[in-house]
Structure formats: structure tokens, C-alpha cells
N, C-alpha and C positions, 0 to 999 in steps of 0.2 A: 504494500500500500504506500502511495504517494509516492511509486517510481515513475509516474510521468507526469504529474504533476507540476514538479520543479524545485520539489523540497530541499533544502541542502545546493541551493546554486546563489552566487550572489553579480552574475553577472545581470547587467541591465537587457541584454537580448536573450536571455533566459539561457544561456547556452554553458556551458563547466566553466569555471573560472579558470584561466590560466595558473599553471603550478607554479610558475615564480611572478609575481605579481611586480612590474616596475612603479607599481605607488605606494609603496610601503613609505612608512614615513623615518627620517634618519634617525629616531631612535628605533627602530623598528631595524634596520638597519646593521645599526651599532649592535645591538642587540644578540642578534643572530651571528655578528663575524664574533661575540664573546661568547658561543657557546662550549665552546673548548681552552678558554681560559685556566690558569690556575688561581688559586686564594689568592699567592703573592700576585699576579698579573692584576687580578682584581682589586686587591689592597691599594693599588698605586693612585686607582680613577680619582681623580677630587670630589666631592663629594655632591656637586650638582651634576657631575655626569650619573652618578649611584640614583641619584633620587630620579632621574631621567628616564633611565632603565627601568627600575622600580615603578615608574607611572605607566610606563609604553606595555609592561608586561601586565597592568592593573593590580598589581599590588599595593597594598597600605601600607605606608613607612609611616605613618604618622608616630608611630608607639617608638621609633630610635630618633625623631627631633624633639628636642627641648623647648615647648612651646611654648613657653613665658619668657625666655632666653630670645627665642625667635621673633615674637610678636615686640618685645618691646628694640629689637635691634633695629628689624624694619618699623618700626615708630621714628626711631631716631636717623633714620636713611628718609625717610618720607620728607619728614619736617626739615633736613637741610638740603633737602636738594628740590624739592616742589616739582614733580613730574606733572606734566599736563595731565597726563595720565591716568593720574592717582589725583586729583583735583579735590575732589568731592571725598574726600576721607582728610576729615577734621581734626579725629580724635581716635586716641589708642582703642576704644572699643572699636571703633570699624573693625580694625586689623583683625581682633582677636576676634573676631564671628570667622574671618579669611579660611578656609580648607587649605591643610599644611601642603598640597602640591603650590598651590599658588602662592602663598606665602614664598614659599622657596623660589618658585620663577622671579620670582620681582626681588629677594635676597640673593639671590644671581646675577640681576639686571646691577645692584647695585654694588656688587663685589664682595658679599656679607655672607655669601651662602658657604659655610667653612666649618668645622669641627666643634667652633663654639655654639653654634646652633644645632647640631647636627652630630649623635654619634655612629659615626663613621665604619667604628669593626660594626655595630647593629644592623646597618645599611647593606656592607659586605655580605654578612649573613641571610639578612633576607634574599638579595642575588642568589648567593650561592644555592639556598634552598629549593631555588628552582629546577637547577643542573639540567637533565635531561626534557625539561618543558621549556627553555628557550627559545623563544618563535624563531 
């Protein structure tokens, strides 16, 4: 049942989707050339590459950032540097409603996204957890 259908196809002319797909997106990418990584190879990435990977694979890191550490870092990146951007974010509560992917983009943007927000072996390990389920 639902072999003609079209179940399990995610092409737009209903037809098999190609097996190497050129739209993957470069953590998507990245991702996949680190399937055969080791820990030490792993260990080296900075840490918004980790959390990159971490998102692209839909994993939760939230539980290895330090999110009173985080929220009030990008508090203090917000307020001196005034992104158009980030306009409309007044005050330290905005931030801290923020979901910790996006916190960390915009602690990237500003060059904050570092081991002080973020513990780093926690992140490795979530990776590594993955091993053999690497897209």
C-alpha cells in the first residue's frame, strides 16, 4: 500500500529524488565530509562550527550552553554595537525568551560564540553521539 501513490518521494515532479542531492545546505555538507572524523579531529572545530552541526543534524545542545552566561554576553554585544538588526530588542528579557540556536548565531555574528558561553567537550559529545547517523 501506497506504492504508487508517491509516498516517501520528495521530488516536486513526483519522480525519486536524486541520491546525492546538490542542495544540501553547507552544514549539511560539512557534516557529512565529518562522518569519519576522530574525537581529536573533532575536538579542534570552534565551537560555533559544533553548534552548526548540532543544528543541521537537529539536535538540542541547549543543555552544554550556559544560558545566563550567554544571554547576558549577547546583552552586552547588543547594546554596544546596535545592529539594525536587533533594533527592537530593548532589554535583557528579549534575549533571554531567544532559543539557544539563535542566541549562538548572533554570539557568532559578534565574535562571542567561545567556550565561555558554551561547553565545548558537551558539544563534542553530542557530535560524537551521532557516529554512524551522520547525514
Amino acid at each position: 500500500s501506497g506504492e504508487a501513490s508517491g509516498e516517501g518521494t520528495s521530488s516536486p515532479s513526483g519522480g525519486s529524488p536524486p541520491k546525492s542531492s546538490p542542495r544540501k545546505s553547507r552544514a549539511a555538507n560539512a557534516v557529512e565530509k565529518a562522518n569519519n572524523w576522530s574525537r581529536a579531529e573533532i575536538e579542534q572545530l570552534p565551537v560555533p562550527q559544533l553548534c552548526r552541526w548540532l543544528e543541521a543534524l537537529g539536535t538540542d545542545f541547549s543543555t552544554a550552553v550556559y544560558r545566563d552566561v550567554a544571554v547576558a554576553t549577547l546583552w552586552r554585544q547588543i547594546e554596544a554595537a546596535r545592529p539594525p538588526a536587533l533594533a527592537a530588542v530593548e532589554t535583557i528579557e528579549h534575549v533571554n525568551y531567544w532559543p539557544v540556536p539563535e542566541m549562538m548565531k548572533w554570539l557568532e555574528y559578534f565574535g562571542a560564540a567561545d567556550e565561555t558561553v558554551a561547553d565545548k567537550p558537551a558539544l563534542v559529545g553530542l557530535l560524537l553521539q551521532h557516529g554512524e547517523e551522520l547525514p
